[in-house]
C-alpha positions as CSV (number, residue, x, y, z in Angstrom):
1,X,-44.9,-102.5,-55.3
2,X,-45.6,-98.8,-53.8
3,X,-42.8,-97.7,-55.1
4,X,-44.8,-97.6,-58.6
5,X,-48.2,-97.2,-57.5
6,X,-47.5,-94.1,-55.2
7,X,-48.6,-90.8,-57.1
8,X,-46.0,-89.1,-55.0
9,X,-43.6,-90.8,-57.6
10,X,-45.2,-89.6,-60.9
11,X,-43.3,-86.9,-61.2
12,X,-40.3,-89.2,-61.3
13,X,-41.8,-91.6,-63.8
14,X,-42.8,-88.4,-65.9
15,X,-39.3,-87.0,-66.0
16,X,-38.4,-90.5,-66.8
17,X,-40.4,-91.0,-69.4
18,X,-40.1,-87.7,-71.2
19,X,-36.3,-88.9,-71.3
20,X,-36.9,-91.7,-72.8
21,X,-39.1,-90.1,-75.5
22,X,-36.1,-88.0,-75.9
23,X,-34.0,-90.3,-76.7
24,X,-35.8,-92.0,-79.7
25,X,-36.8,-88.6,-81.3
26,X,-33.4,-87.8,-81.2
27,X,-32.7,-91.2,-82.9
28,X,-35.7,-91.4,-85.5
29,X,-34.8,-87.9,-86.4
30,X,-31.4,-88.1,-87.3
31,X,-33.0,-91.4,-89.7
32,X,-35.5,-89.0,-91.1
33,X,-33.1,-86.8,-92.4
34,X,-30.7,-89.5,-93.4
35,X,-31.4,-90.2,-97.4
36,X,-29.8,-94.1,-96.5
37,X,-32.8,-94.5,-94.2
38,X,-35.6,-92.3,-96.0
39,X,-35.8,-90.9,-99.1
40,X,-33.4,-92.1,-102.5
41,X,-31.4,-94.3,-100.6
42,X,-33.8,-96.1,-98.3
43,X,-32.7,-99.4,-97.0
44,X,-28.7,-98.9,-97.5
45,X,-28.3,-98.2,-93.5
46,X,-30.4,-101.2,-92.2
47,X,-29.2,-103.4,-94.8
48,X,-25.8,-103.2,-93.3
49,X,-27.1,-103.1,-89.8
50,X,-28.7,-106.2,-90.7
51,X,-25.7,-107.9,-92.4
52,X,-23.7,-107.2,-89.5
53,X,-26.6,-109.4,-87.5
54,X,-26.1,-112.3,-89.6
55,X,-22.3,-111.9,-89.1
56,X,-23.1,-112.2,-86.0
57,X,-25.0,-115.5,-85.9
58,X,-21.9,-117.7,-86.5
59,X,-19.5,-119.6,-84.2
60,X,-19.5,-121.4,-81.0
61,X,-21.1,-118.9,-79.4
62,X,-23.0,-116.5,-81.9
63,X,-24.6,-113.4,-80.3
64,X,-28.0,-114.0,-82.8
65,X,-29.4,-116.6,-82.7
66,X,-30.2,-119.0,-85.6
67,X,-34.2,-118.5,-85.5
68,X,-33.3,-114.6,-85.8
69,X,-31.2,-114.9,-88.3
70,X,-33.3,-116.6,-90.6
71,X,-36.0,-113.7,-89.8
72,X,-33.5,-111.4,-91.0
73,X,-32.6,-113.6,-94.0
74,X,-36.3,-114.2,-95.3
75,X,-37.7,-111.1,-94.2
76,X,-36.0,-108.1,-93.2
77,X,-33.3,-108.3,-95.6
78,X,-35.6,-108.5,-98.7
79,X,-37.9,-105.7,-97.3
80,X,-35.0,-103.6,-96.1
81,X,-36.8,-100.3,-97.4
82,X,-39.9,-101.6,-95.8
83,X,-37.8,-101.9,-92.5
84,X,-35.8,-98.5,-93.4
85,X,-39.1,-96.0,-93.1
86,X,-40.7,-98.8,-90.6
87,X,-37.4,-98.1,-88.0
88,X,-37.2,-94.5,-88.4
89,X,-40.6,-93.3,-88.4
90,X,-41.4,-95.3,-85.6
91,X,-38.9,-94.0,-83.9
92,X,-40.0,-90.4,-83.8
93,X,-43.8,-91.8,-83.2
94,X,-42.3,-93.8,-80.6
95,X,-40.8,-90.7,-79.5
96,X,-43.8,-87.9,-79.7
97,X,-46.1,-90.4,-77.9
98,X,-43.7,-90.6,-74.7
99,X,-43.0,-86.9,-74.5
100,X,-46.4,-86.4,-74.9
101,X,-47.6,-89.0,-72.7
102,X,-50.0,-90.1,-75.4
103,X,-51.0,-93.5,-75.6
104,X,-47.9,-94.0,-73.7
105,X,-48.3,-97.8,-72.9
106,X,-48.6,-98.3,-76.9
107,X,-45.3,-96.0,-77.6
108,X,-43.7,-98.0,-74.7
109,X,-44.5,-101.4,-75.9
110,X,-43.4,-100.0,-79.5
111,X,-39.8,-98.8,-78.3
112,X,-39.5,-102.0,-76.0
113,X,-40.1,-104.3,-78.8
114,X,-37.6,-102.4,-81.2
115,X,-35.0,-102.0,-78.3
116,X,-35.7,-106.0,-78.3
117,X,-34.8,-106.3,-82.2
118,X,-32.1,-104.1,-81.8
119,X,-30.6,-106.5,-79.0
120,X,-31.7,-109.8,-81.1
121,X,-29.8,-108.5,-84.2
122,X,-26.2,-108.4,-81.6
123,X,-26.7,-104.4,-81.0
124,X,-26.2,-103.5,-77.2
125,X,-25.5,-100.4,-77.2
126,X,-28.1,-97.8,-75.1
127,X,-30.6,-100.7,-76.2
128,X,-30.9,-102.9,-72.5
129,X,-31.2,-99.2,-70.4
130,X,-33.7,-97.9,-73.0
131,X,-35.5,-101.4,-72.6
132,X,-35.1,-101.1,-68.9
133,X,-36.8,-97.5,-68.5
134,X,-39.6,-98.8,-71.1
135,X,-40.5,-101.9,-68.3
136,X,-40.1,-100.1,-65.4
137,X,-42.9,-97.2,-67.1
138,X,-44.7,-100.0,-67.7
139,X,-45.1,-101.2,-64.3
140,X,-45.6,-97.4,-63.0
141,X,-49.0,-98.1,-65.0
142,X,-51.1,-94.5,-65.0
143,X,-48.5,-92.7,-63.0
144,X,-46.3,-93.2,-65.7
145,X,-48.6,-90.7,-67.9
146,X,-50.6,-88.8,-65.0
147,X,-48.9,-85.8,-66.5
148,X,-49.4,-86.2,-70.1
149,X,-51.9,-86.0,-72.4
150,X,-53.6,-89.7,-71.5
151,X,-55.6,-87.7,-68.8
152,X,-57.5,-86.5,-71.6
153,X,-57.6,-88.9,-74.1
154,X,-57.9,-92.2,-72.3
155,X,-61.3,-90.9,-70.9
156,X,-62.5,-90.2,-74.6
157,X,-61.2,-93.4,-75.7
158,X,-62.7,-95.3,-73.1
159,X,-66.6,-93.6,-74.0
160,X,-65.5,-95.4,-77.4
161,X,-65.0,-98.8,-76.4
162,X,-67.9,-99.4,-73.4
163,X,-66.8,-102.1,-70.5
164,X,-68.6,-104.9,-72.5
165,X,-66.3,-104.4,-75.9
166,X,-63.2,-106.5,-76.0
167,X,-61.1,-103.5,-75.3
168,X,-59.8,-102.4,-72.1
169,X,-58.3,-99.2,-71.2
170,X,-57.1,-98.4,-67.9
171,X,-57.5,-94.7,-67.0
């Protein structure tokens, strides 16, 4: 579609995306400097987020669903402080990388599949537009980073891993 191929619209998918980065900064820093996310009390804020999911995966209708539960059960719920610094530093890398617009398609992918977790586990919330902006970026491709630090550091990245490496980076 021209709509996301056009350069004439990067400026659009750079104020987008710069939004977007935004928002999770904003989000993995007020984790950061919450001591029930990171520090003496890691885990005690996702392991009620996470019992609330399993709350959620019972009844005729259950907003998780039974396979996700059991992920939470058997693995996030045992490694809740695992998951604690996991969720909120990635946030705020999530973040830096968008605003930045470096290695944006790996900080979009990142947020997208959190904002997917999030909406597993029963969370709406900001979670399906965040997820939304996330896919449409994706499908701007490079104009979704033409003004960011990619210019720069997809070239150098791509001297690293020549065109007959199993790497592929689009500049």
């Amino acid at each position: 579609m021209k709509f996301f191929r056009d350069k004439r619209f990067a400026v659009l998918w750079t104020v987008l995306r710069i939004w977007l980065g935004y928002e999770w900064i904003s989000s993995g820093i007020e984790k950061v400097s919450n001591p029930t996310w990171v520090g003496s009390k890691a885990g005690v804020a996702i392991t009620g987020f996470l019992k609330g999911a399993l709350a959620k995966a019972t009844g005729d209708h259950p907003l998780v669903q039974g396979w996700y539960a059991s992920f939470v059960q058997n693995v996030a719920l045992p490694n809740a402080k695992i998951f604690s610094y996991m969720v909120a530093f990635g946030e705020v890398l999530v973040g830096i990388s968008l605003i930045l617009g470096a290695l944006t398609i790996v900080g979009l992918l990142a947020g997208a599949f959190m904002n997917l977790n999030y909406m597993l586990a029963g969370t709406t919330s900001t979670n399906p537009n965040l997820y939304t902006v996330a896919i449409l970026l994706m499908a701007a491709g490079t104009n979704a980073y033409l003004f960011g630090l990619d210019r720069f550091i997809l070239p150098k990245l791509k001297k690293l891993f020549p065109k007959n490496s199993n790497v592929n980076i689009v500049t």
